[in-house]
C-alpha positions in Angstrom: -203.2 -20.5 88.4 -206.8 -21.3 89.3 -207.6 -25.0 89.8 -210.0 -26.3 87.5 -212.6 -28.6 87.5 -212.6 -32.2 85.1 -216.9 -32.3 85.5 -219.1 -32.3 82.6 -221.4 -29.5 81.9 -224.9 -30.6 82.6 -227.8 -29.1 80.5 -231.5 -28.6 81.8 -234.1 -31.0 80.9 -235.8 -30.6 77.7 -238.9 -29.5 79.1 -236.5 -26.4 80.0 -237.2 -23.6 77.0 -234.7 -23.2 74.6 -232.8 -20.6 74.7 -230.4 -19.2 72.0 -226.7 -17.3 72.9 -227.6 -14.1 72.0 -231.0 -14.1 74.3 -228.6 -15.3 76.8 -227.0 -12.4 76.9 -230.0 -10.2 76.7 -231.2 -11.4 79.9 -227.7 -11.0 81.5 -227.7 -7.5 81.0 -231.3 -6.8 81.5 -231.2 -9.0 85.0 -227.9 -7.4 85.6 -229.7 -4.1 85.4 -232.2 -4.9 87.5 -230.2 -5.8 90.2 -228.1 -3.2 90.1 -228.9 0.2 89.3 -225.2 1.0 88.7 -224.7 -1.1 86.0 -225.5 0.8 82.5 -225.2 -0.4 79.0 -224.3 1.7 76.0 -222.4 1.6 72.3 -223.0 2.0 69.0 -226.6 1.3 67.9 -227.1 -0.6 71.5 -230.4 1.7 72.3 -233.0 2.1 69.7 -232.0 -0.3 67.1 -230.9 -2.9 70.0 -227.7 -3.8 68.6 -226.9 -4.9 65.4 -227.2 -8.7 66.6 -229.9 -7.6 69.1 -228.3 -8.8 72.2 -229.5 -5.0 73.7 -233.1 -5.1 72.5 -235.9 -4.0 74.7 -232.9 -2.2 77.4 -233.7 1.1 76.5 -237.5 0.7 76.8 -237.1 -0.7 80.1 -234.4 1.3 81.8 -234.8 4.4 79.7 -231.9 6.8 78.5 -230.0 7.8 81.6 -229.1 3.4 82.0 -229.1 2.6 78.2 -228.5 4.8 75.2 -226.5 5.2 72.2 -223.4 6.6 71.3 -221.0 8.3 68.7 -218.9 6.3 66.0 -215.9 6.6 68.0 -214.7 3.3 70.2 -212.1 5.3 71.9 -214.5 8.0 73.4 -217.0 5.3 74.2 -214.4 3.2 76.4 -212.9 6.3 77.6 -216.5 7.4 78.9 -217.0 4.2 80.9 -213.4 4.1 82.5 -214.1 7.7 83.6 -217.8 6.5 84.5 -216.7 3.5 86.6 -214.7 6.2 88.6 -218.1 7.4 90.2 -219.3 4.3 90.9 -221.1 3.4 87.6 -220.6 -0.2 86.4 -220.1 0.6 82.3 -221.0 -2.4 80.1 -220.0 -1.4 76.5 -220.3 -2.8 72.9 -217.8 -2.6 70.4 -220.0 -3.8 68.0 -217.7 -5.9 65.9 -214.4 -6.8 66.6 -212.2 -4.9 64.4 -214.0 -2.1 65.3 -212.6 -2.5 69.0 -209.1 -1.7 67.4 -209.5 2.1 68.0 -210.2 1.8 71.7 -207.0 -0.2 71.9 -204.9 2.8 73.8 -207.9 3.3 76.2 -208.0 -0.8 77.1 -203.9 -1.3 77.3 -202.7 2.1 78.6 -205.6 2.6 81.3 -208.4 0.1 81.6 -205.7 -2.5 82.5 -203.7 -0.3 84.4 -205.6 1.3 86.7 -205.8 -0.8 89.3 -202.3 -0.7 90.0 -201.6 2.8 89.1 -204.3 4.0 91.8 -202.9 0.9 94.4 -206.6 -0.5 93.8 -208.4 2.4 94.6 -210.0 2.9 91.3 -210.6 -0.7 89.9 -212.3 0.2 86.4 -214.6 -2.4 86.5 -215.9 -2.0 82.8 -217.0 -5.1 80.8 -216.4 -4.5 77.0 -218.4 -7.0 75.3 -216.9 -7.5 71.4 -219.0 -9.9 69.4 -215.8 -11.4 67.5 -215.0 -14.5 65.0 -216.2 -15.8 61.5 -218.6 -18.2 60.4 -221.0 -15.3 59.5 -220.1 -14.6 55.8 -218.8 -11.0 56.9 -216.4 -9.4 55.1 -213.0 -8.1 56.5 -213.3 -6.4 59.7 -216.2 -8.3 61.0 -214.7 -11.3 61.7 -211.6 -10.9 63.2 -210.2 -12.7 66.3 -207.9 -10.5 68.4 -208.1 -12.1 72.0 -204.4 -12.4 71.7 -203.8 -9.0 72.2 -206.4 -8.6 75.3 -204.3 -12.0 76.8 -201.1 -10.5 76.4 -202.3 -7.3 78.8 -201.9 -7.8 82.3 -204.8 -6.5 84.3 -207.4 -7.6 82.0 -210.2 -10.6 82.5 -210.3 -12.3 78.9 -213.4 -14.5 78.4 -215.0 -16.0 76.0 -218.5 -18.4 76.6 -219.1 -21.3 73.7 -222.5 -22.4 75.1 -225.8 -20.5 76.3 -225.0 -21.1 79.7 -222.0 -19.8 79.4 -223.4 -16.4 78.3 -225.3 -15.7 80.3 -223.5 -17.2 83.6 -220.0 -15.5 82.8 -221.5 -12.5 81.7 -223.4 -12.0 85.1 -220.0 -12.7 86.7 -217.9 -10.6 84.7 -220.3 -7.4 85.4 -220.5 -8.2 89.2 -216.8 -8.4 89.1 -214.5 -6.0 90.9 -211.8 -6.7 87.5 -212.3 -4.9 83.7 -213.0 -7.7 81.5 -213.2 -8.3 77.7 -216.0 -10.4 77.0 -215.9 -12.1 73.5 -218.4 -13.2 72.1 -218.8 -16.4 69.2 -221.1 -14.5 66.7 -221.5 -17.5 64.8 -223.1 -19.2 68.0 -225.4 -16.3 68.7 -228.4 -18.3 67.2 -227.3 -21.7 68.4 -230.2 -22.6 71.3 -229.8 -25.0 74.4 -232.4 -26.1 76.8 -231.1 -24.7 79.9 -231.8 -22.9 83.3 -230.1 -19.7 83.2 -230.9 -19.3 86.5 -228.4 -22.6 87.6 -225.1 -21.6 88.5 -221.9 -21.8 85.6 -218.1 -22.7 86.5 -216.4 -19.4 87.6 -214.3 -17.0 86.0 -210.8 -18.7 85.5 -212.0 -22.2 85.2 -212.0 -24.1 82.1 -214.7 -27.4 81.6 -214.0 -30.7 80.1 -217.1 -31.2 77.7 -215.9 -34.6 76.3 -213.6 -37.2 78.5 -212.0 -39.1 76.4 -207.9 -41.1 76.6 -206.2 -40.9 73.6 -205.8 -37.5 72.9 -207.4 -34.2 74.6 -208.2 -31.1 72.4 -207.8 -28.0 74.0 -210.1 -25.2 72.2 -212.6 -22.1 73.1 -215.2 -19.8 71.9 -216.3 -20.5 68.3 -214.0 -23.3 67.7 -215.7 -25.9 70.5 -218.7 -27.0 68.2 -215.7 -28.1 65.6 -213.7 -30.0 68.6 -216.6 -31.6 69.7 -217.5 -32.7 65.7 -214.0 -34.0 65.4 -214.3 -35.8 68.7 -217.7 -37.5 67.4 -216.5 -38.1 64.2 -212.9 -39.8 65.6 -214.9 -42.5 67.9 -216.1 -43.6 64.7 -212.4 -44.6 63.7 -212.1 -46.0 67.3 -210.3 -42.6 68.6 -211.6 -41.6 72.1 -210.8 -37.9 72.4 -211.3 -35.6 75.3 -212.4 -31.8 74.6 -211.6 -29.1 77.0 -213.3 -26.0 76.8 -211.0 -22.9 78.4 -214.0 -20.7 78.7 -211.6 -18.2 80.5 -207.7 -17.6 78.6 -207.0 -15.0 81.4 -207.5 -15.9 84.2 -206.1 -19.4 82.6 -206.9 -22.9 84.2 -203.6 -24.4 83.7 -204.5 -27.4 86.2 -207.5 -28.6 84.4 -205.5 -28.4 80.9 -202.6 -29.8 82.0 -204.4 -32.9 83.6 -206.4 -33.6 80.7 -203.4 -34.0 78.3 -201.0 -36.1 81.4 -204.4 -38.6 81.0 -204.1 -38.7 77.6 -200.3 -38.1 76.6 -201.2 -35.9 73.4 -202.9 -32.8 72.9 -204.3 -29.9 69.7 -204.8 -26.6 70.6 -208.1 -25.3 68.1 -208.7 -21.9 67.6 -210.0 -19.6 64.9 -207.4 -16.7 65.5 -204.2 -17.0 63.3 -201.7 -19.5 64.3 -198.4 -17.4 64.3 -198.1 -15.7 67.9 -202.0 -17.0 68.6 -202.9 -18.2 72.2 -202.8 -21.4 71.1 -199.1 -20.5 70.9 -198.7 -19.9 74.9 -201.2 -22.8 75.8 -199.0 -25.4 73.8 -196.4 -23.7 75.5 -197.6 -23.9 79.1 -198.5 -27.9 78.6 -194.8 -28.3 77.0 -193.2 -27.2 80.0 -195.4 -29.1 82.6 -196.2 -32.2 80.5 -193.3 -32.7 78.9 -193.2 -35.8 80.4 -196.3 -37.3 79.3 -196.3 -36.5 76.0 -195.7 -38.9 73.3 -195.9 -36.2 70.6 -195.5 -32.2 70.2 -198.4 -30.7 70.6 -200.2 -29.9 67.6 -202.3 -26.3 66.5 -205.2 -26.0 64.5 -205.5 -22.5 63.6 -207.0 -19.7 61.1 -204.3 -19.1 58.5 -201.8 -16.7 58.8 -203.5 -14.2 56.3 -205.7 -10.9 56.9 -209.1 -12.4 57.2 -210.4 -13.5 53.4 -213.5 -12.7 51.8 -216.5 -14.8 52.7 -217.0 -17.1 50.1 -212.9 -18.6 51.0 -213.8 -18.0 54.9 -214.1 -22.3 54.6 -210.6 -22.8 53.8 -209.3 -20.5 56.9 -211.5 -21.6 59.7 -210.2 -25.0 61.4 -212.4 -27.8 59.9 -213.3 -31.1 61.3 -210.9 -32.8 58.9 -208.3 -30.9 60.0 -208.8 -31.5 63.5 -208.7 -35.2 62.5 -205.6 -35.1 60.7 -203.5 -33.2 63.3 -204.8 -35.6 65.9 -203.1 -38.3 63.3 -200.4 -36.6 63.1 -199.6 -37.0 66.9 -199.8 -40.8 66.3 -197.2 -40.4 63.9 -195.0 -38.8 65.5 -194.9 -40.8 68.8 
């Protein structure tokens, strides 16, 4: 496992401009394409409409239709394209769009993107970046708001990431394309319009290292993607009843930072895994796992998940009562005071 890194994340000055996720990425793929004229960007709706949360806008104008372009409603041909692309030297960045809609290239991600490498002894790499704008918080109905990074963690051979901060975005997503590994790269649509005075230009942890954005000694939430922004709300709202709570940010489930974790929680002796994804066979699942077996003798309590529910996604107006809330963050961090 990678060794991590216990330093806070650092923001630019406010004079900095602000800068919101989704621009983030924009300028990852547009500086990406500038610098490398083998990297090409394409999906559904990615070229003259500029994506359906614009992250592509203003590509096609500048690179033109050989580097950016649109592409039939089909996810399994467009994944299929760029594996077979990144054979001759192209370095494919596709959209799925939404997440649910990545379901149908599933075959193409398992049985060869992930594989490849191996099967060919490391001769043909696939280095392919999907990028899969994933989560709720939107008010999307069903299949625009699931979270299926499980699946992608559970396949060897496959770079899972996910940024929670405009940094993030932009820094991961610039090393994930100049990577020599395929990667999934999911992206929090419900912080596509959060903004952040920051220097994209200063450098971000690397792939495979997770961040602690809060220290904190009683307990340590472990959380990624769209569910920081609620760890760091519980961890504000818990100093108010004297809790000091330490938030770690995995930024990267595969490769994962199991040093960085595991150290948080020994300092602390308890720990909640948040995520949005459901919580039966979720990655919370394997992370509370993993600090089990190394911490086991630090903890004073099990340690606790605080997850979607274990239902198909629900209609947007009962999207509240699935998502992990700050109050019940709060109450599982109780709970582990209870059970010591």
């Amino acid at each position: 496992m990678t060794t991590g890194t216990t330093a806070q994340i650092t923001t630019a000055p406010a004079t900095a401009p602000a800068v919101s996720m989704v621009t983030a990425i924009n300028s990852a793929l547009s500086d990406a394409m500038r610098d490398d004229e083998r990297v090409v960007v394409f999906g559904e709706d990615v070229g003259h409409l500029g994506g359906v949360f614009r992250a592509t806008d203003g590509l096609l104008a500048e690179f033109g239709e050989h580097r950016c372009f649109d592409t039939p409603i089909c996810e399994a041909g467009i994944l299929g394209a760029a594996i077979g692309m990144s054979f001759y030297g192209a370095r494919p960045v596709v959209e799925m769009q939404f997440d649910a809609f990545a379901y149908p290239a599933f075959e193409q991600m398992v049985s060869h993107l992930a594989k490849m490498r191996n099967r060919t002894r490391g001769t043909l790499p696939a280095p392919v970046v999907v990028r899969i704008p994933y989560g709720g918080g939107i008010g999307a109905v069903e299949h625009h708001s699931d979270s299926s990074e499980a699946y992608a963690a559970h396949t060897p051979g496959l770079h899972v990431l996910t940024p929670a901060t405009v940094a993030d975005a932009y820094g991961m997503l610039r090393q994930a394309i100049d990577g020599a590994d395929p990667a999934l790269f999911f992206e929090p649509k419900r912080l596509y319009w959060d903004t952040a005075h920051v220097d994209l230009t200063a450098e971000v942890e690397p792939i495979g290292r997770a961040v602690v954005r809060r220290t904190g000694t009683d307990a340590t939430l472990i959380t990624y993607g769209p569910a920081l922004p609620v760890a760091l709300a519980a961890a504000d709202a818990a100093a108010a009843d004297g809790y000091d709570l330490c938030v770690v940010d995995l930024r990267s489930l595969v490769p994962f930072d199991e040093d960085t974790v595991c150290e948080a929680v020994m300092r602390t002796g308890r720990a909640v895994m948040v995520h949005e994804a459901s919580g039966f066979g979720g990655f919370g699942a394997e992370v509370a796992a993993r600090v089990t077996e190394r911490c086991f003798a630090y903890l004073e309590a099990p340690v606790r998940r605080v997850t979607g529910l274990d239902i198909p996604y629900p209609p947007p107006q009962l999207e509240r009562f699935h998502l992990p809330t700050v109050a019940r963050v709060l109450d599982a961090v109780a709970a582990t005071f209870k059970d010591a």
